[in-house]
C-alpha positions as CSV (number, residue, x, y, z in Angstrom):
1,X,-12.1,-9.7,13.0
2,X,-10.0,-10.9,9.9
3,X,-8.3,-8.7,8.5
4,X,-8.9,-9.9,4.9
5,X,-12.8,-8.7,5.7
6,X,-11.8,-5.4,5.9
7,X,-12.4,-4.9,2.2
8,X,-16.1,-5.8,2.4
9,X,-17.1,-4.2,5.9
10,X,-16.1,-1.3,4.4
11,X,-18.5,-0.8,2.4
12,X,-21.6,-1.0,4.9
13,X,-19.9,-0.7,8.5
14,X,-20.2,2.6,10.3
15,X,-18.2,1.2,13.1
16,X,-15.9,-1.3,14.3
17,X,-16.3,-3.2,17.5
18,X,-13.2,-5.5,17.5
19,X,-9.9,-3.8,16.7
20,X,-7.1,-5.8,18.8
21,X,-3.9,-5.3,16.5
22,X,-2.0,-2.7,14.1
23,X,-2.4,-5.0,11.2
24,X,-6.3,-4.7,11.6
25,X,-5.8,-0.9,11.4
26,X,-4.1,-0.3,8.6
27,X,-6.3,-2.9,6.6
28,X,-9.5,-1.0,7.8
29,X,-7.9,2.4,6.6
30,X,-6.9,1.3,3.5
31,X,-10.4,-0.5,2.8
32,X,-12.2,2.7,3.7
33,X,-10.0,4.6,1.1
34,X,-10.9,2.4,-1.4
35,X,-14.4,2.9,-0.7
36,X,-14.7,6.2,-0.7
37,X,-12.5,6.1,-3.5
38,X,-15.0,4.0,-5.4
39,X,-18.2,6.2,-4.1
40,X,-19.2,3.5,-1.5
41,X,-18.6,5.7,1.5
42,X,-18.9,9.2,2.4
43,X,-17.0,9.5,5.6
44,X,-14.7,7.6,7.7
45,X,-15.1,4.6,10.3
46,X,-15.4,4.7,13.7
47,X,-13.5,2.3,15.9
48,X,-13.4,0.9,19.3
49,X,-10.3,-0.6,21.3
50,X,-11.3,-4.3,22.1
51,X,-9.4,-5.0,25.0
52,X,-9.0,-8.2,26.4
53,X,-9.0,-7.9,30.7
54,X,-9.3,-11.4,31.7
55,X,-5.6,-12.0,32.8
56,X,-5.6,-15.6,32.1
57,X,-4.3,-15.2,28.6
58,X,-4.6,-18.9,27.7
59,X,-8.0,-17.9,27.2
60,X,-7.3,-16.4,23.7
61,X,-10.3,-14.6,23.4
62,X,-9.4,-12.2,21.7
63,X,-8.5,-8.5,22.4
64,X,-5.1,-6.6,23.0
65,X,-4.1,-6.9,26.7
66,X,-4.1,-3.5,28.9
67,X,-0.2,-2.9,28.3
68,X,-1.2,-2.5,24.0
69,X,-4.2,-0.2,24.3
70,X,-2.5,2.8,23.9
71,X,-0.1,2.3,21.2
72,X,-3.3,0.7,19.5
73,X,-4.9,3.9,20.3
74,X,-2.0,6.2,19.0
75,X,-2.1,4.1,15.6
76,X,-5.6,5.0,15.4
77,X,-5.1,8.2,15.3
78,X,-2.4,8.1,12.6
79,X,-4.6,6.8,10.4
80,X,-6.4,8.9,7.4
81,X,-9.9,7.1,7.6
82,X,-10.6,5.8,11.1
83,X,-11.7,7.6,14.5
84,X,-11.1,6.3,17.6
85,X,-14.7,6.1,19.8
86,X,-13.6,4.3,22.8
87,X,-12.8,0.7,24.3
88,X,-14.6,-2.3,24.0
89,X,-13.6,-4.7,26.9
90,X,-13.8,-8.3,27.2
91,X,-14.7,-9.4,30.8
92,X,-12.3,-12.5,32.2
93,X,-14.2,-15.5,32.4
94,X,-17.0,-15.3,35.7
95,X,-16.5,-11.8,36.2
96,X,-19.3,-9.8,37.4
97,X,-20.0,-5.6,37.7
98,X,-16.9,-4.1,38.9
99,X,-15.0,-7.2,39.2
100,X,-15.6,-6.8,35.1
101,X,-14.7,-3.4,34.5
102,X,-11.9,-2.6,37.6
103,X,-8.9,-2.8,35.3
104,X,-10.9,-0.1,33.3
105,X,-12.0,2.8,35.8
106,X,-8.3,3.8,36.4
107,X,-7.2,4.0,32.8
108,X,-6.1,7.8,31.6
109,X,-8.0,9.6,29.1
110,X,-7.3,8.3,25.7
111,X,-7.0,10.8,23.1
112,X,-10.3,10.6,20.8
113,X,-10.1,11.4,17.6
């Protein structure tokens, strides 16, 4: 996602699929306090990690690698308006079942918010 769509999601979006970098944060948190500031939203966003596993990273298909997630995850939590719901993984390329997910069933608790 573009961060200079932040402004308009946050009018309508309850939740956000496709947060890969800090940048992306604090435009989503600052577009949700405008719109609650204007009367367009109530309550917060929710927001999930999109993590790119496919280790070829040529690829470019978006996603912050492994190594990022949880300093994505702490910056989250900083914020005012966002809440942190979980990950969102992109598979590598041909991956199948657990092939798909392995790099994910070790990772430690993140701290939801």
């Amino acid at each position: 996602m573009q961060s200079k769509k932040a402004r308009s999601l946050a009018r309508y979006v309850d939740v956000v699929h496709s947060v890969d970098r800090p940048k992306l944060v604090t435009a989503l948190d600052r577009a949700v306090d405008h719109a609650r500031e204007a009367g367009e939203r109530s309550e917060g966003m929710g927001a999930l990690i999109q993590v790119n596993l496919d280790p070829d990273t040529a690829a470019d298909r978006g996603g912050v690698p492994l190594n990022g997630v949880q300093s994505l995850a702490e910056k989250i939590a900083q914020s005012d308006h966002l809440r942190l719901l979980g990950l969102m993984a992109v598979a590598p390329h041909g991956a199948q079942g657990q092939e798909a997910q392995g790099p994910l069933t070790h990772w430690p608790q993140l701290a939801m918010t």
